[in-house]
N, C-alpha and C positions, 0 to 999 in steps of 0.2 A: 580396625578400620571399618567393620561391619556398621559404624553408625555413619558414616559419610557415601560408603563405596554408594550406596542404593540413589544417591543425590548426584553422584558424577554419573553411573550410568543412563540413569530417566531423563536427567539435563541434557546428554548427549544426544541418545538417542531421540528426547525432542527436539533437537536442534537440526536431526537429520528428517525428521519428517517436516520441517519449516521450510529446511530447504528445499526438500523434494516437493515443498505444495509451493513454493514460489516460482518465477518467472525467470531464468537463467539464460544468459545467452556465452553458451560455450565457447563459441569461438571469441568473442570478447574477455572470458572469465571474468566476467561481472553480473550483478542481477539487477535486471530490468523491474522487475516486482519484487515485494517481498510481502511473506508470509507474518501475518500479528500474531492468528490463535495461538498458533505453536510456543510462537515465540514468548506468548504473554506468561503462559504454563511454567516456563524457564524460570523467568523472574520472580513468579509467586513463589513458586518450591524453593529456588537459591535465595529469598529472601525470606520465606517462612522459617526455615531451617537453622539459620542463622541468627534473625529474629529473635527466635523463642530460646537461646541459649542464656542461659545462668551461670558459666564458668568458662573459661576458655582464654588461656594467654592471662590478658589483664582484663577480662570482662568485668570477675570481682570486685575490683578496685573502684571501675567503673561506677558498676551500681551503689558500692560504698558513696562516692562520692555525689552521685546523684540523692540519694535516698538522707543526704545529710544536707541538703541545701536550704540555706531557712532564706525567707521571701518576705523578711520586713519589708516595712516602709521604708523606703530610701534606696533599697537596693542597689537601683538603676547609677546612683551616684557617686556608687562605691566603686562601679568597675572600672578596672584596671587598663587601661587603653596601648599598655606598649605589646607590642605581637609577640613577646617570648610567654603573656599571662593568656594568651590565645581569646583574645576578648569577645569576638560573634561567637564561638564556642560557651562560653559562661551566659550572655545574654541570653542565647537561645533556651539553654539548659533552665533558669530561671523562668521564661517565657512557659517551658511547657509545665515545671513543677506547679505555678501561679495558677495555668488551665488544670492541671490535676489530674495529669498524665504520670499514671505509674512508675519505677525505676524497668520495669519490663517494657514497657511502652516507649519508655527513650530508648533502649536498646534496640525495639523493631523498628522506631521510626526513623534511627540513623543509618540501620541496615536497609532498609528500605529507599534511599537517598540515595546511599555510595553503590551498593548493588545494582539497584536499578538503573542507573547513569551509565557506571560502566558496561554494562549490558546494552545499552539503548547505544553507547557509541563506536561497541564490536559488532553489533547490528547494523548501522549505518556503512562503514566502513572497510568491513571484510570482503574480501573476493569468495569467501568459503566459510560461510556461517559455524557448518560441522569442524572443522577444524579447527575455528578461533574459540568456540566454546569448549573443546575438550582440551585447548593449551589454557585457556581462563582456569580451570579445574585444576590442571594437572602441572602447570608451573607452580601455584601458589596464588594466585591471586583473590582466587577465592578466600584460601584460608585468610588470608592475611586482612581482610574484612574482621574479621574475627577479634584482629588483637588490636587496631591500634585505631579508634573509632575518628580520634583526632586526625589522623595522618589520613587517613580515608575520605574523610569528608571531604578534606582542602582539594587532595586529587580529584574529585569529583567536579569539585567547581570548576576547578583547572581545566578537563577535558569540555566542560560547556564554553570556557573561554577558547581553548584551541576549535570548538568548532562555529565557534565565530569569525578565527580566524582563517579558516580555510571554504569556509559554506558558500562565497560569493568569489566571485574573480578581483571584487575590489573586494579585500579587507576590512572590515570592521575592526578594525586595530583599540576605537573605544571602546566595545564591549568583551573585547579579550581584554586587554587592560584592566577593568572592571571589576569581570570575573577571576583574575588572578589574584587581584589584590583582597576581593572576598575570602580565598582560597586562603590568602597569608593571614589572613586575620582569625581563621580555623588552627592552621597552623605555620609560622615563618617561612619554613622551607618551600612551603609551596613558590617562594619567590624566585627557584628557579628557572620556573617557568617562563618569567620574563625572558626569555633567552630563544623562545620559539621563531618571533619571527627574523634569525637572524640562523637557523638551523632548517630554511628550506634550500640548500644549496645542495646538488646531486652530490648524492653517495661515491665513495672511493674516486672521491677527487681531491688536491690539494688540502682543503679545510679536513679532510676525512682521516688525511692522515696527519694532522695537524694533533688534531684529539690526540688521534691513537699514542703520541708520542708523550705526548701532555699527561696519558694516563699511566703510563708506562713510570715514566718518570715520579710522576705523584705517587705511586704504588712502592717503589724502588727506596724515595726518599721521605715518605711519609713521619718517619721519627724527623725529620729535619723540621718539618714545616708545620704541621700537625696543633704545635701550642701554639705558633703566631695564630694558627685559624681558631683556637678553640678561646684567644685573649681578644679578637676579633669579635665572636660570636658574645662573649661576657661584655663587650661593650652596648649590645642593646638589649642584656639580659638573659642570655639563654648561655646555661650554666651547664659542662660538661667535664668531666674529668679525663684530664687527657694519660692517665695512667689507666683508667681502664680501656681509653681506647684502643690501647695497645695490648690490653691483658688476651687475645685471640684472635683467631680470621674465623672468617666464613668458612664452611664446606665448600671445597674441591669441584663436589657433583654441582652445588647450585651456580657455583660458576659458570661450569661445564654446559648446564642447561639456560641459560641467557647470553653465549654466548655461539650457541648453537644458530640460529638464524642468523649472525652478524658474518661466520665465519661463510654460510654457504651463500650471504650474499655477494662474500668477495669472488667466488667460483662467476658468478655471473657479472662481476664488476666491468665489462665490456659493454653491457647492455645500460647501465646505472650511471655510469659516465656523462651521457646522452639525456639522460631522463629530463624530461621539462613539468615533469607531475608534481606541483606542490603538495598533495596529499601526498604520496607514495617516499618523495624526499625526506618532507619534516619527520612523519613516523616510522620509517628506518634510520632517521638519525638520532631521535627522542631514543630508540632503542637500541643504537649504538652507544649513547651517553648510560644509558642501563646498565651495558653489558663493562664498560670503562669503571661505573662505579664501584660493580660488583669486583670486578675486577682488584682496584685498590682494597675493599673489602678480605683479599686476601692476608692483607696486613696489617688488620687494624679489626677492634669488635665488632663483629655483625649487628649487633645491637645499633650502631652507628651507622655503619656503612651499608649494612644489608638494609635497611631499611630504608636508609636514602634512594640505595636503587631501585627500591618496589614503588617509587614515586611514578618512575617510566614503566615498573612491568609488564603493564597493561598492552603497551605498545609491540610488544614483542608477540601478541598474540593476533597481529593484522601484519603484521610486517612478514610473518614468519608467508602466508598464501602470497603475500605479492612477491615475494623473492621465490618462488615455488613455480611462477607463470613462465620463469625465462629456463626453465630445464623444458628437456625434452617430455610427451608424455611419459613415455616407458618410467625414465628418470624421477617424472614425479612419483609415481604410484610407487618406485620402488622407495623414495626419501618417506612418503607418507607409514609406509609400514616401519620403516624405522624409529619414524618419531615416533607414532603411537606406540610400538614395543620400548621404545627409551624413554618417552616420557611418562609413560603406564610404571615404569620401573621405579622411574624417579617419587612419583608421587607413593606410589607401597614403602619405598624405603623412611620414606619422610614420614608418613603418619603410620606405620608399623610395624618398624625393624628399630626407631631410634628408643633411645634411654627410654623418655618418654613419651609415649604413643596417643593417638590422637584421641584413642577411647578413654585412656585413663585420666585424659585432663579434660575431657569435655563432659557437658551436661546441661540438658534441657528441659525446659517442659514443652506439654502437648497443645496444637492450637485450641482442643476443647478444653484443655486447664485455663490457659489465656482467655479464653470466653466466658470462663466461669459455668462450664456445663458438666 
């Protein structure tokens, strides 16, 4: 873990002097101002870092696939327009090989996209900068930048469309629309996102436990149902084998941690009942649907399922401070050292207690090799 740890605590730690040079108004738990320098620091490093990596997950693959793209004549004509051949993903890719952008070069410049985004919309959005960027690190969402450049991208666009959808009091329902459909055209799933403006309804009410039951049950009877979705999904192309889906679940613990915020919300579901915040509703419910996928994840390949839910994870890292405002202070300070001790744990187990550790499959170069110095 010696090649990350230096990256989560410099990101933290700048995240805490962003804070501390911003404008905060306490008794609101909101910020009035907010700090760039700091902030900007964050995104270089968590994008450098990541950037300059040569291995990691399916990076390899990646760059194979980049570094074999031929750019005849006609190119343009040949691509494949149904969303399972993820078509703005190939255009794009051909765009930059044509400009004569490296296979490292698309790698920083997609890290630099999805990083940056997600950063720029736990910065907008947080009641507690220090805290949403040490749950960014420390759930996985960083990592997971890493592995699936496809699946990242689309979320990306996705949160630009969610914050169209929530930026004004009247909805811009076209340009989340837009942006979703961008999103699915990176990658299909992103189409679940269409589903946002119909999930700003208050938490632990009716609809809240409508889910919960919907997930339960899907969890429960997932061999039941499972092929009709996966003879579904082959009907516009996107091809999964529904014996592997079932060949494993997810880890226990990553349950355990995305379901962490969902459960202490219900602790204050007196308060959430009430709520008339369409920000604070839609992304503790975005992260309820998270914690629900993970959930069925129990019963089926993470490869599948865990990854679907890293769709919402993001959201679990804003949701976690607004569910935080309705404890008492005491209460908070005493939740916040838990999380950081359990979520501090979670992420050492994850990159360096498992089979394979986060040192032994990763590997980069320096930004002065990248420069050519």
């Amino acid at each position: 873990m010696k090649e990350i740890l230096p990256i989560y605590i410099g990101c933290v730690l700048l995240a805490y002097l962003s804070h501390r040079s911003s404008l905060y108004d306490y008794r609101l738990a909101r910020y009035k101002h907010k700090d760039r320098f700091f902030f900007s620091l964050i995104v270089f490093i968590a994008v450098i870092f990541v950037g300059l990596r040569t291995d990691y997950n399916d990076t390899a693959a990646y760059i194979r696939y980049y570094s074999a793209i031929e750019t005849s004549t006609g190119w343009f004509s040949k691509i494949d327009w149904s969303v399972s051949e993820y078509p703005l993903f190939r255009i794009l890719n051909n765009v930059l090989k044509i400009a004569g952008f490296s296979a490292q070069s698309f790698i920083l410049i997609y890290s630099a996209f999805s990083i940056g985004v997600f950063l720029w919309f736990i910065r907008k959005y947080t009641e507690d900068l220090t805290l949403s960027i040490f749950l960014f690190f420390t759930m996985g969402c960083y990592i997971f930048t890493m592995a699936a450049i496809k699946q990242c991208t689309a979320t990306a666009c996705c949160l630009l469309g969610i914050d169209r959808l929530l930026s004004t009091k009247h909805a811009k329902y076209i340009r989340f629309f837009l942006w979703i459909t961008v999103g699915m055209l990176f990658h299909p799933f992103a189409a679940m996102f269409y589903l946002c403006p119909f999930l700003t309804f208050s938490p632990w009410t009716l609809p809240s436990y409508l889910m919960i039951i919907l997930c339960a049950v899907g969890g429960y009877s997932l061999q039941t149902w499972l092929s009709s979705a996966l003879d579904l999904l082959s009907m516009v192309g996107i091809e999964y084998d529904d014996s592997l889906a079932l060949s494993e679940s997810v880890n226990v613990l990553r349950v355990l941690v995305v379901w962490s915020p969902i459960l202490l919300s219900l602790l204050t579901s007196k308060f959430w009942v009430r709520s008339k915040n369409k920000v604070d509703n839609l992304l503790l419910n975005l992260s309820t649907l998270c914690a629900e996928i993970m959930f069925i994840a129990l019963f089926g390949n993470p490869l599948y399922f865990g990854r679907l839910a890293n769709y919402f994870l993001l959201f679990q890292t804003i949701s976690l401070p607004f569910v935080l405002r309705y404890f008492e202070e005491n209460s908070q300070l005493l939740i916040k050292i838990i999380v950081v001790f359990g979520y501090s744990g979670y992420a050492y187990y994850r990159e360096a207690l498992r089979t394979t550790t986060f040192d032994s499959a990763f590997s980069r170069i320096t930004l002065w090799q990248y420069l050519g110095f």
